[in-house]
N, C-alpha and C positions, 0 to 999 in steps of 0.2 A: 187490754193493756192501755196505761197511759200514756200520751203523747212524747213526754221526755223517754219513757223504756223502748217506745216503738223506736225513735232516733238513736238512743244506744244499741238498739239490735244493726238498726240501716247502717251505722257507720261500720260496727265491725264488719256488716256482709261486703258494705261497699269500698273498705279501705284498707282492712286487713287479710279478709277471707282468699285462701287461693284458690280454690273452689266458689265463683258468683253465685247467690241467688236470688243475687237481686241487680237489675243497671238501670241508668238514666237513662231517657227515650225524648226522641222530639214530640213537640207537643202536635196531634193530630191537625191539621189545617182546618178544620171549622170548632174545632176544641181548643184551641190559644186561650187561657183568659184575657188578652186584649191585645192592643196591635204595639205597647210597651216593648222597644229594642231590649229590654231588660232580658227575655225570653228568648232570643235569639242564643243567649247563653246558657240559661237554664230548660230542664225540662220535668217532666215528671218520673218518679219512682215505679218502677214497675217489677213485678214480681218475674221470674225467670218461668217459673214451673205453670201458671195460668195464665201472666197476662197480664194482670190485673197492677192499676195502684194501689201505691199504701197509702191508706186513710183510715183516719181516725173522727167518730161519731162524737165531738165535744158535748153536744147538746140538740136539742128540734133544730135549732136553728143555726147549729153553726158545723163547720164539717170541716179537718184539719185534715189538709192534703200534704205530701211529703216534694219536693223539687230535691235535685242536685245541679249542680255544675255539671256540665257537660264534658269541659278538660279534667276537672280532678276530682268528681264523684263525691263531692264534698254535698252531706246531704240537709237539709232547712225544712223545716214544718213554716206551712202558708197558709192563708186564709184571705178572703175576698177584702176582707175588713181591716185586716193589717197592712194591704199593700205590699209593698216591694223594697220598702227602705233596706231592713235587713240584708236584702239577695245583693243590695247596691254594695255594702259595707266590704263583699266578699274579693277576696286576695286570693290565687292562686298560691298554694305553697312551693317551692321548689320540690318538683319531682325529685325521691329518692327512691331506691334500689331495691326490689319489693326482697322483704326478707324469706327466703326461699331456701333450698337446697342449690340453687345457680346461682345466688347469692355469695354462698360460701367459698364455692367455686372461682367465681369473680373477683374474692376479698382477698381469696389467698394467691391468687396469681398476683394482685398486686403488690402484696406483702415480700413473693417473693423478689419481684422486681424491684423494691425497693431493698432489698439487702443487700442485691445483686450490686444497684448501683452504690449502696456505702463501699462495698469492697472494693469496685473498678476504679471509684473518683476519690476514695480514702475521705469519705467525707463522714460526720459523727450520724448515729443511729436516732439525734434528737431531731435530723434535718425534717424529718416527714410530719411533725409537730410544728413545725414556723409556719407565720403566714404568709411568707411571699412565695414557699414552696406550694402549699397549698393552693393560694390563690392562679399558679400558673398552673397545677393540675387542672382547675376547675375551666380555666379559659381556656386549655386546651379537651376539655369536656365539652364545653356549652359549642365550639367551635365542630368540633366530631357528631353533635346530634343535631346542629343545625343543616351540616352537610349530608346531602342525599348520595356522595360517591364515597370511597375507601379514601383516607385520607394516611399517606405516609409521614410520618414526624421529622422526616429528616428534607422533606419539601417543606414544613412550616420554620424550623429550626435555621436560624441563619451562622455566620461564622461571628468568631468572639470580635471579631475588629467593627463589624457591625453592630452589633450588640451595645461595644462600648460607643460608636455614635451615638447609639440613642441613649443614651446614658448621659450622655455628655449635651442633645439636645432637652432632653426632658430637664434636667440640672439649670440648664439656661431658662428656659421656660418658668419653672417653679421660682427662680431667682427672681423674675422679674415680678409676679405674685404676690411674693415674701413684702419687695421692696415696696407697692403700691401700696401694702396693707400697711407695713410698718410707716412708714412715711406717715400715712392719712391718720393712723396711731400717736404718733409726736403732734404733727399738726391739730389734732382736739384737744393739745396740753396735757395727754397722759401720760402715764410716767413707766419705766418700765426697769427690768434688773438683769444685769449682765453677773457670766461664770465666766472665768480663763482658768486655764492652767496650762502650764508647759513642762515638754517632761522629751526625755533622748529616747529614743528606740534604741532598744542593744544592740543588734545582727547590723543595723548598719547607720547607726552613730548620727540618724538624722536627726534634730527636733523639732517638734511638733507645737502649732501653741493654738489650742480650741478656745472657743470662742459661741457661749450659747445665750440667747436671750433669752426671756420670764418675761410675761406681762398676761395682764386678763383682759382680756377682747370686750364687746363692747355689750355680747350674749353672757359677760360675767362667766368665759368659759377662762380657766389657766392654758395655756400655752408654752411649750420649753421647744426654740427653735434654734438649732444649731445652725449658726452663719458661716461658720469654717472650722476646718481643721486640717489647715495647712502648714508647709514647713517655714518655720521662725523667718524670716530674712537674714538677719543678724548673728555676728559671732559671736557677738558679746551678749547677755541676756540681761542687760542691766534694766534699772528703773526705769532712762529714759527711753530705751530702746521697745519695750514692752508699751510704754504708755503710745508712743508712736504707731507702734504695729496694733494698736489695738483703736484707735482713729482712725486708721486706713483701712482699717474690718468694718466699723460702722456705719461711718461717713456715707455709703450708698445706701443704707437703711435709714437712715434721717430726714434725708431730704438737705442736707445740709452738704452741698456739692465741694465748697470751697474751704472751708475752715467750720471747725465746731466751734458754734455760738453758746452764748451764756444761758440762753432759755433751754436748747436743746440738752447741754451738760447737767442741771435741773433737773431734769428730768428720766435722768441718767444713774442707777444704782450699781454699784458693782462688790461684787463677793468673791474673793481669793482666800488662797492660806499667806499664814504670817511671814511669809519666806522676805527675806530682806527686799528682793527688788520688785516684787510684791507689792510691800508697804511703806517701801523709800516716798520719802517728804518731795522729790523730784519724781516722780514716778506717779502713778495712779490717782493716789489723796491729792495731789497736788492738784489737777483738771474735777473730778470726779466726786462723790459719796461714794466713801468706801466703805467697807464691814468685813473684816477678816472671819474665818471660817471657825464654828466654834469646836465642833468633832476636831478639825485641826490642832486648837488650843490644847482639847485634851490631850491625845494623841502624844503632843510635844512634852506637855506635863510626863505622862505615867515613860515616854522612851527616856526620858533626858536621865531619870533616876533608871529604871530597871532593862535598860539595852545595855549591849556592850558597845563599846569605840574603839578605835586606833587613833597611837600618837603618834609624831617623828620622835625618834630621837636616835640624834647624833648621824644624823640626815636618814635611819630605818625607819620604815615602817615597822611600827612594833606589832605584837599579836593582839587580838580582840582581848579585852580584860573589862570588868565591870568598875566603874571608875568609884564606889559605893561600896563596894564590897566590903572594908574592914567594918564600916556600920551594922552590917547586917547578914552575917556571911551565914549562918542557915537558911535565910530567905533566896538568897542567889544559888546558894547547893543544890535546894529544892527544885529553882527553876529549870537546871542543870541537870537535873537526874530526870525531872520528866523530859527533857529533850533526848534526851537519851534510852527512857522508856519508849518515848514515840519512835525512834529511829528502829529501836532491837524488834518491836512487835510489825515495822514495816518489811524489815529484812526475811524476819524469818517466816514472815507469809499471814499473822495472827491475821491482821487486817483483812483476810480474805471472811473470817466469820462475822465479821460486822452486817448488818442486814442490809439490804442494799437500799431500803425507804430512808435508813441513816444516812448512808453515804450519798445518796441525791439529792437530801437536803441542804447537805453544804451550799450556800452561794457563790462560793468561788469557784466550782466546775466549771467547765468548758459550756459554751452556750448558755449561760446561768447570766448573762451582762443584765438582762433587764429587770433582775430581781435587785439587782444594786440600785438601780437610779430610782431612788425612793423621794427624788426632790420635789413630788406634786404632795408632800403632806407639810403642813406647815407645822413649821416649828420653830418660830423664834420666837414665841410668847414662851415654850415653853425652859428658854436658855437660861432664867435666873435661876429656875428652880432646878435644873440640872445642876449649876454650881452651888448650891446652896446644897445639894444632896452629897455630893462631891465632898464638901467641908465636912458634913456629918461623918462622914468615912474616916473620915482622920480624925477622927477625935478621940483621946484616947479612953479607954475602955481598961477600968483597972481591978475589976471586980467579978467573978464568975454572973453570968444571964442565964435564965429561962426563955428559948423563944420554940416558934412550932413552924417545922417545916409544911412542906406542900399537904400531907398526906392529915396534917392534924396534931401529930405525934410531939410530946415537948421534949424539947432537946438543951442540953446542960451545954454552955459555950465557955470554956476559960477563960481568963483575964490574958490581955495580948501582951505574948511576950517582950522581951527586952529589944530582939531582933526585929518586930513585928511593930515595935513603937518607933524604931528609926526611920523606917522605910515610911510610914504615916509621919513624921513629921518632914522631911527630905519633901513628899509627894503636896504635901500642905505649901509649905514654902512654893512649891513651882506654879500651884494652881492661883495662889495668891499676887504673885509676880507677871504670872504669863497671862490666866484666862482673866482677862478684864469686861466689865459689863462697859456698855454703851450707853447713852438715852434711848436710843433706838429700842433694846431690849428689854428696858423699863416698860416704855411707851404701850409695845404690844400687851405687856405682862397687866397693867392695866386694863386691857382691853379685854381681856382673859376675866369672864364673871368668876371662873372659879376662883380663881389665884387673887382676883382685888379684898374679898376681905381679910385674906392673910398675907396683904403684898408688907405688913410690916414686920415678921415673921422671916422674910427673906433677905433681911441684913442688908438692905438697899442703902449706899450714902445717899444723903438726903440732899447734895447738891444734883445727882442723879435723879432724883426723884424731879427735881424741880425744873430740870432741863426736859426731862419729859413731858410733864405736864403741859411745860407750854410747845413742845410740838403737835399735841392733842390739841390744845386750845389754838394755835396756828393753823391747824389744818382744817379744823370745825368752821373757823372762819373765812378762811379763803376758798371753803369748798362747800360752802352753803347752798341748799337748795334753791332755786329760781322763785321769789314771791312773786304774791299777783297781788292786786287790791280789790276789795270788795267792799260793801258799801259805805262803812263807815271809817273808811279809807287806813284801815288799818291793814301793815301789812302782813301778812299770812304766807304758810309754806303750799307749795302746790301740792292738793292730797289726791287719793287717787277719784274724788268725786269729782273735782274741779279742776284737774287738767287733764289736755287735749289729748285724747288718744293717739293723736299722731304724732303727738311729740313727746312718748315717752320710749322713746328706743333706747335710753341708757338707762332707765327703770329699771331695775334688775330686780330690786328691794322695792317697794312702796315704802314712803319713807315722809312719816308722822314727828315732826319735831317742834317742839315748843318755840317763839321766837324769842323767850324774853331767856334762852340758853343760848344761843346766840348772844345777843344785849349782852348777857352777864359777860361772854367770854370776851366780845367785844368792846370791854369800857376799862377803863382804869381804876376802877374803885381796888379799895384796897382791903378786900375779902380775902382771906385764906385762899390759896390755890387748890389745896390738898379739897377743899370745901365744896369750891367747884366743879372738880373730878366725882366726887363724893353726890354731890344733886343732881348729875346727869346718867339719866335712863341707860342703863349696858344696851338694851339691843338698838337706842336710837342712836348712841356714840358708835356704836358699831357700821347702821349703814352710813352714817355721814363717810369715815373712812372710809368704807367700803369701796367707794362709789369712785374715790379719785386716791387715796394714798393703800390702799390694801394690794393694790398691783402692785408697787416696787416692797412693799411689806413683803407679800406673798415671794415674792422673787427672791427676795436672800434667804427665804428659808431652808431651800435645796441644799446649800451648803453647811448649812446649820442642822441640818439631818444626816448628810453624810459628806466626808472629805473628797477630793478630789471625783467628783462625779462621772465630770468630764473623763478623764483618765480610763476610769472603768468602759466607759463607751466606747471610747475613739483607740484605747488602747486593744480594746478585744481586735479592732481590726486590723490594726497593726502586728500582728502576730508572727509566730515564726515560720507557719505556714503563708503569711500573704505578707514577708518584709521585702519581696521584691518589685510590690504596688510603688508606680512614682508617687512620688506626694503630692501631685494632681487630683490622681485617680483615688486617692483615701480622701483627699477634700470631696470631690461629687459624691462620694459613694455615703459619706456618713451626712452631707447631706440631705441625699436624697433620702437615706434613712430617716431621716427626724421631718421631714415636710413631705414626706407621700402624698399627704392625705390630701394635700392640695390641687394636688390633680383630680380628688374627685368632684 
């Protein structure tokens, strides 16, 4: 047999077989191949049933001997000539559970104890799947096999008053962490993007107003750290009241102990929904870079036409009525009878035959929070073309189509009825008035290789265009790479041949850019703008951003991916099972949810 077959036979005998016929053995005392502490680990392969090593005859002169690891049988072909590097590379795996007949035995005891406890503590069947549950079975594991006596769980188990000390010390601990990093964060002049939202708890009428930062660290890793999620101060939840309470959130993450300065505020992006005190002119925008939410926009667009409201009148409350309704009252019917559909098929049990892979997929189940918080995928390059796809939809359509669905299949679509054309014009009108584009979401959309050569395509006012550009051109320049000079004293970008390897800790990207794009962006000639977006290299516009404006970029895009993020988060905890947490205890807790990892 060949050397590689011989090692697939050794591993199964020595890592799967329940029956050995084969173990590692210390290496005889005048047989060691050298006095190498390597060996002290390793030894040789020996067969059960003779004695003997396993070795393999390469050639006259060469002769492959087999070693294992001595704690986990992990086996390695050697040779005089190759040394020992390989044996060095070698990592113990975590021991698991050799799979066995007491195996099963073991898995199912635990299986049952874990029901037993959903039942006793009414807690959900998905608890044995999280990692904090896990990670506290495993420490109370590693803690049982390092101990040589019986260990009782309810000696290691302390009371809850206890518990939440350390909760409340760990919480202080990580706070002070958070603050050092962030701090030295602002202090490099990087920039970074904040999320709030405020919202009531029903069961006991308190509010809540979260509070998450966004920035890219300096490993070019994202970051979403929630600072708080405590109760409002205030009765009133006006502009200035929110812009105040949200100063008094930051303020020890700054470094700016007494009043927020002008460079820190700079450096400072924040993402909301449109909601008036939100985006009051006294409020937020007024301190801050703001960028309202664009899923929000929508959202407002499709409820303002297809929800119902209540009026007063004649000081009543009236009944929900669709305020739309004579425009398009087959549309509204429809809506109406499928709610009504969904209601009959809940009642009378149909929903029990739905497959239950269907109904897990939902994301709005119970324990399902983190499939919501989708804010680490960026998406605000991709906002114009959302709107722009948006406008398509409402266009009216007067003519029977051919198109093909999923499967292939071509399928005949009619001309949109009379009902069907109101409701597309109503929904047009609100996206046209509500979702408004930025420069900001030019800016990025530019920077999108795919999306630049059809950024004209996308119905861009061209005074937007042009506000973009020169934040491109603005930030290329104030965020130029560090020249050096070389001989003929021209200056140059530092590439990765010629600077110092010690000083590129914020290198993320190597980054190759021409100077005379620089010069261009830098001079006042009076070139086309559109020209000089158009000459410069995408992936070298790319790291120039990168490098110092893609952090608060990256940061509004969370909101721009999904509404109220925050809410899904902080409100899972807040629930009807845990609404008698002080709002102390939901601030540490969802802290210490979102910065764990800082204690490692």
């Amino acid at each position: 047999m060949k050397a590689h077959e011989v090692k697939k036979e050794l591993q199964k005998s020595l890592l799967e077989a329940e029956v050995l016929d084969h173990v590692v053995v210390r290496w005889p005392q005048k047989e060691q191949p050298s006095s190498n502490s390597i060996w002290d680990e390793f030894g040789p392969v020996v067969r059960i049933c003779d004695n003997r090593r396993v070795e393999v005859q390469e050639s006259d002169a060469i002769t492959i001997t087999f070693v294992g690891c001595k704690k986990c049988s992990t086996p390695y072909s050697w040779t005089l000539s190759r040394g020992t590097q390989s044996l060095r590379k070698h990592n113990c795996p975590p021991k698991s559970v050799v799979a066995s007949s007491s195996h099963s035995i073991v898995q199912w005891m635990v299986v049952k104890s874990c029901a037993a406890m959903c039942a006793v503590d009414m807690r959900p069947f998905a608890i044995v799947s999280g990692e904090g549950f896990q990670s506290l079975l495993q420490t109370v594991l590693d803690i049982g096999v390092a101990s040589k006596n019986p260990i009782r769980i309810k000696d290691l188990l302390n009371d809850e008053v206890t518990v939440k000390r350390a909760a409340v010390k760990t919480y202080k601990t990580i706070r002070q962490v958070l603050i050092a990093k962030l701090q030295a964060h602002f202090q490099d002049k990087m920039v970074a993007g904040c999320t709030l939202d405020i919202w009531t708890e029903p069961l006991t009428s308190i509010a809540y107003m979260s509070v998450t930062m966004h920035y890219i660290d300096v490993d070019f890793k994202h970051n979403a750290r929630t600072l708080q999620v405590d109760q409002f101060p205030e009765v009133s939840h006006t502009a200035v009241a929110i812009l105040k309470t949200f100063k008094q959130c930051i303020i020890p993450f700054t470094g700016e102990f007494d009043s927020m300065n002008v460079p820190v505020k700079e450096q400072i992006r924040i993402t909301t929904d449109h909601a008036s005190n939100n985006c009051g002119e006294d409020g937020l925008p007024s301190e801050f870079q703001w960028n309202g939410c664009a899923d929000h926009s929508i959202s407002t667009c499709l409820s303002f036409v297809l929800d119902k409201r209540t009026s007063i009148v004649n000081g009543k409350k009236s009944k929900p009525y669709y305020q739309f309704y004579a425009n398009a009252p087959a549309v509204f019917d429809m809506l109406d009878n499928c709610k009504a559909l969904v209601t009959y098929v809940k009642r009378v049990g149909l929903n029990k035959q739905l497959t239950p892979k269907l109904k897990q997929a939902v994301a709005t189940r119970w324990i399902a929070t983190k499939e919501l918080e989708a804010f680490k995928t960026p998406t605000l390059h991709l906002v114009t073309h959302w709107r722009k796809v948006l406008l398509e939809h409402c266009d009216i359509v007067d003519e029977e189509r051919v198109v093909k669905d999923k499967d292939g299949v071509k399928v005949t679509l009619p001309p949109d009825s009379k009902d069907f054309l109101n409701i597309k014009d109503l929904i047009k009108y609100q996206i046209l008035e509500k979702f408004m584009l930025t420069a900001l979401h030019v800016a990025t959309t530019y920077l999108d290789p795919r999306q630049k050569p059809i950024i004209s395509e996308l119905e861009i006012d061209d005074e937007l265009q042009r506000e973009a550009i020169a934040i491109i051109k603005s930030t290329m320049v104030q965020n130029s790479p560090p020249t050096l000079t070389i001989d003929d004293k021209r200056p140059v970008l530092a590439t990765a041949c010629n600077r110092h390897p010690r000083k590129r800790k914020r290198a993320a990207i190597s980054v190759v850019f021409p100077c005379r794009c620089i010069n261009d962006f830098s001079s006042n000639d009076n070139d086309d703008d559109q020209d000089d977006i158009d000459n410069v290299p995408n992936t070298a516009t790319l790291e120039i951003l990168v490098i110092a404006e893609l952090q608060a970029y990256e940061a509004f895009t969370l909101s721009n991916a999904m509404s109220e993020n925050n809410f899904s988060d902080s409100g899972s905890t807040v629930s009807k099972k845990r609404n008698q947490l002080k709002p102390s205890t939901v601030n540490i807790l969802m802290f210490l949810r979102s910065n764990i990892d800082l204690t490692k």
